[in-house]
C-alpha positions, 0 to 999 in steps of 0.5 A: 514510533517507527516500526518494522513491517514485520512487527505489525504482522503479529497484532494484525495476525491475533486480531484477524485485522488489516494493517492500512497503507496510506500513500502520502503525496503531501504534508496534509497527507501525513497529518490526516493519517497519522492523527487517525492512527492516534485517535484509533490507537492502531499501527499504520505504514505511510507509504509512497510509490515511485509513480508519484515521482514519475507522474510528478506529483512528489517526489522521494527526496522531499517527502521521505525524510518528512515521513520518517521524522513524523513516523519518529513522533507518533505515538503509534508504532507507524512504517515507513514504505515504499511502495512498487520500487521498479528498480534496485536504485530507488529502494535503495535510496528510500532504504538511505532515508530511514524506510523501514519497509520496502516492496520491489514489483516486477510483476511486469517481468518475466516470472523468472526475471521477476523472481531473479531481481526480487532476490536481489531486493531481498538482499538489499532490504535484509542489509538494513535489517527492513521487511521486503513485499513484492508482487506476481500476477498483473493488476488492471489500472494504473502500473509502473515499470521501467519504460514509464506509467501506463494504465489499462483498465481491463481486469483479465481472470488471466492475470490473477496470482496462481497459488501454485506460483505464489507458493513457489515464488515466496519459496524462492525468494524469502519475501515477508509478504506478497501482493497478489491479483485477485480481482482489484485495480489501482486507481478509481473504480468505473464499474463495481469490483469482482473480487475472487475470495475463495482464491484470496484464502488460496493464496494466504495457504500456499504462499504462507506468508501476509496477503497484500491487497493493492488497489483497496480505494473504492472496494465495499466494506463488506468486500473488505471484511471478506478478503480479511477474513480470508487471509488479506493482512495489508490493504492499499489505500490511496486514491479516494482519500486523494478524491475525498480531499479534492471534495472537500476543498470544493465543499469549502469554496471559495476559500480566499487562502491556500491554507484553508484549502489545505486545512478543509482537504486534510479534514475531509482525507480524515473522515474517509481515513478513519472510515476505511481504517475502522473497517479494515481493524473491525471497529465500524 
């Protein structure tokens, strides 16, 4: 069943839990994530990122409409978001499609800049009644703004969210919840992450609104059960899903059909689905 963001938060708040959001790209996506939700009897958002679409990977108007009809079936109550929208156009537009929950990131903007169009968004998203994340203080790994993608690797203390900042920025700005730097990078992991978990439970009492972890592919369980301990609430998951299903076609080569290929990534995307989602909603 399609769902708000904004209702999942109260489950995910009584349990202690995180809620997953899985970046889809594919069909094969979709299934492996939606089958898992089912077998664990637990709420999960699809999402999809804009830099999919300026990577050419996939593109909105083609996945989007797929990702809302199947979050219609479930038998789960399933989100439907979008994910670092860069500009008020793209939101817009996934808005349009049915997506129940929508996330501006202008982290790349000045803070004032950042707070002024991430007002803007708000107001776009309380039109069509959907929950709204936004995102302050810059992450290491692979970003999007409006000049294009680029990626640096090197995390820098100095741009992990200020508690202070968070506090005023949700203040100003009235978002649902907030993605926030504290030691994570998109995309995969070469060294073991540092997460500051003390800032993390900094973060959850002066902002007073969910903590979205971003860049949660590659991060321990243990790590995990300490920052949703802490206050995290929604973890983005994207990258060693996609890696676990490359490994999975390779394992089942060579396969003389395409959709046994498909067939053995989606299997593989679902073992490593089930296992993060099991930690993230303590049932490992």
């Amino acid at each position: 069943m399609l769902a708000n963001l904004n209702e999942v938060w109260k489950l995910a708040d009584e349990k202690k839990i995180a809620i997953g959001a899985f970046n889809i790209v594919n069909f094969e996506n979709i299934l492996a994530v939606l089958d898992t939700a089912e077998k664990l009897n637990m709420p999960v958002i699809l999402a999809f990122a804009q830099t999919h679409e300026e990577n050419n990977v996939m593109n909105l108007d083609t996945i989007g409409p797929v990702m809302v009809l199947m979050a219609q079936r479930a038998k789960v109550p399933v989100v439907v978001h979008l994910d670092h929208g860069v500009n008020l156009d793209y939101i817009k537009k996934s808005l349009k499609m049915g997506f129940t929950s929508v996330m501006f990131d202008g982290s790349a903007l000045t803070y004032e800049e950042n707070i002024r169009q991430t007002k803007e968004a708000v107001a776009l998203a309380r039109k069509y009644g959907v929950s709204i994340e936004a995102e302050i203080g810059k992450m290491a790994g692979i970003t999007l703004n409006n000049e294009g993608v680029t990626e640096n690797r090197a995390s820098d203390r100095r741009n992990y969210t200020d508690p202070a900042e968070a506090k005023d920025f949700v203040e100003k700005t009235g978002v649902d919840c907030l993605a926030c730097s504290f030691g994570t990078v998109h995309g995969e992991y070469f060294s073991e992450p540092k997460l500051d978990f003390e800032l993390v439970k900094e973060l959850k009492k002066a902002a007073g609104v969910p903590i979205v972890m971003h860049g949660g592919s590659g991060v321990s369980h243990a790590d995990y059960k300490k920052v949703i301990a802490n206050g995290v609430r929604k973890i983005n998951y994207f990258t060693y899903m996609d890696k676990a299903g490359g490994e999975g076609v390779n394992a089942a080569s060579p396969v003389k059909y395409f959709h046994d290929a498909a067939k053995a990534g989606q299997d593989a995307m679902q073992k490593d689905i089930e296992s993060a989602m099991r930690c993230f909603v303590n049932m490992d």
